[in-house]
C-alpha positions in Angstrom: 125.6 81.5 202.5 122.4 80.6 204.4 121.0 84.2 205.5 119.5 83.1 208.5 122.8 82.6 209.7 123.2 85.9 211.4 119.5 86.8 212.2 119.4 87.6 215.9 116.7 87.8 218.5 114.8 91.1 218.5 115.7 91.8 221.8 119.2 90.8 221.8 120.5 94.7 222.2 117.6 96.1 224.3 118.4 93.3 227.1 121.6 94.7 227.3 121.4 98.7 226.1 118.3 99.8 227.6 119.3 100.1 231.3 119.8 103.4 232.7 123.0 104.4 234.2 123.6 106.9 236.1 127.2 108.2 235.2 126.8 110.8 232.3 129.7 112.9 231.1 128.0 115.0 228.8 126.1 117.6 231.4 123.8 119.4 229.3 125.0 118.4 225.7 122.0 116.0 224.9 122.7 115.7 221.2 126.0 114.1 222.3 124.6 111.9 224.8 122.4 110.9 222.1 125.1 110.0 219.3 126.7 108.2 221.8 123.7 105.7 222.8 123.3 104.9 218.3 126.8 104.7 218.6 126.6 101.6 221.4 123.9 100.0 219.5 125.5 99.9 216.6 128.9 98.6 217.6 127.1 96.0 219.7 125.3 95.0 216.5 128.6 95.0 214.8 129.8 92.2 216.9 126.1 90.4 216.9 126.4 90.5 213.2 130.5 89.2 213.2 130.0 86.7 215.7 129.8 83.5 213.1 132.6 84.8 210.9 135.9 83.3 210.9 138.8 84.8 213.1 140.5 84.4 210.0 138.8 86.6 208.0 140.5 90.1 208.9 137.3 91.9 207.9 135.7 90.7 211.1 138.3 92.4 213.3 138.1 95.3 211.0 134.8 95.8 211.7 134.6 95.1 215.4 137.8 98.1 215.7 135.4 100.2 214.1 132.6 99.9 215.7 134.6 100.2 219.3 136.6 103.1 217.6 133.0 104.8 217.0 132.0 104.8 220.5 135.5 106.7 221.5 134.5 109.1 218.7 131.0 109.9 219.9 132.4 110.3 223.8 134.5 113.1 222.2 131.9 115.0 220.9 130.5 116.2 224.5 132.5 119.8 224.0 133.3 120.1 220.5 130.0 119.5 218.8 128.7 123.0 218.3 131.8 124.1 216.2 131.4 123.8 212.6 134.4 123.4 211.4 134.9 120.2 214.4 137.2 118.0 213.8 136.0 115.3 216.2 132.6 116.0 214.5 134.0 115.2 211.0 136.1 112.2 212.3 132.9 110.6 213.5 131.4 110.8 210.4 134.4 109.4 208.3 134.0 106.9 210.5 130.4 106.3 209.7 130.9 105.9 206.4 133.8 103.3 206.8 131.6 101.4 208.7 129.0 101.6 206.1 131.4 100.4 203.4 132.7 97.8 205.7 128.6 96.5 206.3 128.7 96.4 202.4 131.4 94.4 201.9 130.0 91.8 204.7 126.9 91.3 203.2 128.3 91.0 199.7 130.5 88.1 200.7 127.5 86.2 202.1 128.6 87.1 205.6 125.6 88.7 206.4 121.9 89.4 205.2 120.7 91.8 203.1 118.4 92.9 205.1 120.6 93.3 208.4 122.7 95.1 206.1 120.2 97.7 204.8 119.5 97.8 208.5 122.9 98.7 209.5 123.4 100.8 206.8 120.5 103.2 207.6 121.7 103.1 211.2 125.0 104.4 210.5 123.7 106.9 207.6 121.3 108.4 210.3 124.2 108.7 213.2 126.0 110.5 210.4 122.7 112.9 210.0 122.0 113.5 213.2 125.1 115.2 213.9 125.3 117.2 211.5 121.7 118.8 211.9 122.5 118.7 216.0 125.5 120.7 215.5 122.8 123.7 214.6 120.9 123.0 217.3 120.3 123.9 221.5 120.6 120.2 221.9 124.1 120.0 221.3 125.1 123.1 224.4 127.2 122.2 227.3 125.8 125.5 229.0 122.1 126.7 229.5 121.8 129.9 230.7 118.2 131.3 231.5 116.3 134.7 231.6 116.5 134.6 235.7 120.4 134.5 235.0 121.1 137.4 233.4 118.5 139.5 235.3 119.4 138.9 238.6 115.4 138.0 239.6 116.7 135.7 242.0 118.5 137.5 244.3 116.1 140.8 244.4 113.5 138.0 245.8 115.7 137.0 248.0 116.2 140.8 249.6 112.8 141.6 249.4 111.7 138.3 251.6 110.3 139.2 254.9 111.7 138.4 258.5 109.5 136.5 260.6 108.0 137.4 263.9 109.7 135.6 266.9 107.5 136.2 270.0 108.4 134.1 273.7 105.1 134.0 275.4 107.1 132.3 278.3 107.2 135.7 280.2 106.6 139.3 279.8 110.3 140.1 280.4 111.9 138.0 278.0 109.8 139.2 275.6 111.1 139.3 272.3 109.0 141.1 269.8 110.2 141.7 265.3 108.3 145.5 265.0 108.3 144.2 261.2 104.7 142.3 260.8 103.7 139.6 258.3 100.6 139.6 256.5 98.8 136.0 255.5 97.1 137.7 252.6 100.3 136.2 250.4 98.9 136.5 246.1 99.3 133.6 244.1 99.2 134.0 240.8 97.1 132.0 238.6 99.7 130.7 236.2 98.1 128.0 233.4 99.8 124.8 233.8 101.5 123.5 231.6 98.5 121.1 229.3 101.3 119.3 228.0 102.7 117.2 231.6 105.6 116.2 230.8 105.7 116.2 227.0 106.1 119.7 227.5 110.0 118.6 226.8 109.4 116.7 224.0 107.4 119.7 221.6 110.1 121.6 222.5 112.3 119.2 221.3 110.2 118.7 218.3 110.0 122.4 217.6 113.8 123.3 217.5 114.8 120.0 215.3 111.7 122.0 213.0 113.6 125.0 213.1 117.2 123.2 212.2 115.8 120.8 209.9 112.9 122.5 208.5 109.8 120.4 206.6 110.7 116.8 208.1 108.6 114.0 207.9 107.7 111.5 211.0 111.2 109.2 210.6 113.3 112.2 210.2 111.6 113.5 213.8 111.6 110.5 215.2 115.5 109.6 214.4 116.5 112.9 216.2 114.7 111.6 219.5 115.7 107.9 219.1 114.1 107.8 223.4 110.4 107.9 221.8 108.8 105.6 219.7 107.3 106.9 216.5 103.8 106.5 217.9 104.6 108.5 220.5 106.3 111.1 218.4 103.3 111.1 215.9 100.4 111.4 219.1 103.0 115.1 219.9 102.6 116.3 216.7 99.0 115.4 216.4 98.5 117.6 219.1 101.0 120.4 218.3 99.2 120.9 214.5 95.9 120.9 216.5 97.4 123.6 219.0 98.5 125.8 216.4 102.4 125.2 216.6 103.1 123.3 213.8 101.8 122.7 209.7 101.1 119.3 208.5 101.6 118.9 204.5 100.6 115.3 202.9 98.6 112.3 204.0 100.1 109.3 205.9 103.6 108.5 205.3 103.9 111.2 203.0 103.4 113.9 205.5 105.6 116.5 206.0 105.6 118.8 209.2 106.6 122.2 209.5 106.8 125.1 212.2 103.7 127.2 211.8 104.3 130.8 210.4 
């Protein structure tokens, strides 16, 4: 079969997948949120890639139920991802690699390209990956809870505020006068910003997939935060071995990158 047959436009998903909605029922659980966008792109390719095939063929309703049965399987994942022992976790991943056997079969028959099927392939193996390694990390919480929480700094400012003067200059009688006085001479404290704008999520992003994964090349990085390119990935980690925060082992696409001990 003629493999150009199912070659598609490059931006055939993106015109479709890359739109920001606004409804998200993950909360906090980014790792999920993340599974679930590969999850789209993938089943979307699924029926890019089936589109030609004959309705007769039952493989090409076999793969198009898996690739919509995916996407329920990633939605379940928003509170049952950190367990390890998760049984939604575990059916997402049988269902990865029934997909991936599935994609095999396709391009085996002549149905599809090899190299859409590598593509595919890969896609599907690293969904698999990345849940496994997000189960071990902060990525994958419903719940943040922060240092101000659990000390209570919040409301001790809040006691400690002053009251401000209220003062009617309209007549001496209706004088109203607060015997507590403010002072102007209000200390600010000269906090460093933060050099980093607003990669400052990013490297810490980068650092705890470090801490999970351990000594990960650029692609392993870069398939963990699949909303940066691997040129912008590589430019934050550029600066993080420069900073201090991070090792660099290897030349080019052989380097390896490691949290600093």
């Amino acid at each position: 079969m003629d493999d150009t047959k199912d070659i598609q436009k490059n931006n055939s998903l993106s015109v479709f997948l890359d739109g920001q909605t606004r409804t998200n029922p993950f909360g906090l659980n980014r790792a999920a949120e993340r599974a679930y966008r590969r999850a789209e792109r993938i089943c979307a390719a699924a029926y890019l890639l089936t589109s030609h095939i004959p309705g007769t063929e039952n493989i090409r309703g076999e793969v198009r139920v898996s690739g919509t049965g995916l996407l329920s399987d990633a939605l379940a994942l928003r509170d049952d991802m950190r367990s390890l022992q998760s049984k939604r976790v575990l059916n997402l991943q049988l269902r990865v690699r029934h997909m991936i056997s599935l994609i095999r079969v396709l391009s085996a028959a002549g149905f599809i390209s090899e190299a859409n099927a590598n593509t595919m392939t890969e896609a599907l193996d690293e969904l698999g990956n990345f849940t496994s390694v997000s189960q071990r990390s902060a990525l994958s919480e419903s719940v943040s809870i922060s240092r101000e929480d659990l000390m209570d700094i919040g409301s001790v400012q809040r006691s400690q505020s002053p009251r401000r003067v209220i003062k009617d200059t309209h007549g001496a009688s209706d004088t109203i006068k607060d015997s507590v006085h403010i002072s102007d001479n209000v200390k600010v404290s000269n906090t460093k910003s933060n050099s980093n704008g607003t990669s400052g999520s990013r490297v810490q992003n980068i650092l705890e997939i470090l801490r999970v994964g351990g000594s990960l090349g650029i692609r392993d990085i870069a398939s963990n935060l699949p909303e940066y390119s691997e040129k912008m990935i590589q430019r934050e980690l550029l600066g993080m071995v420069a900073r201090g925060q991070i090792r660099k082992i290897g030349l080019k696409r052989w380097s390896k990158y490691s949290l600093a001990q």
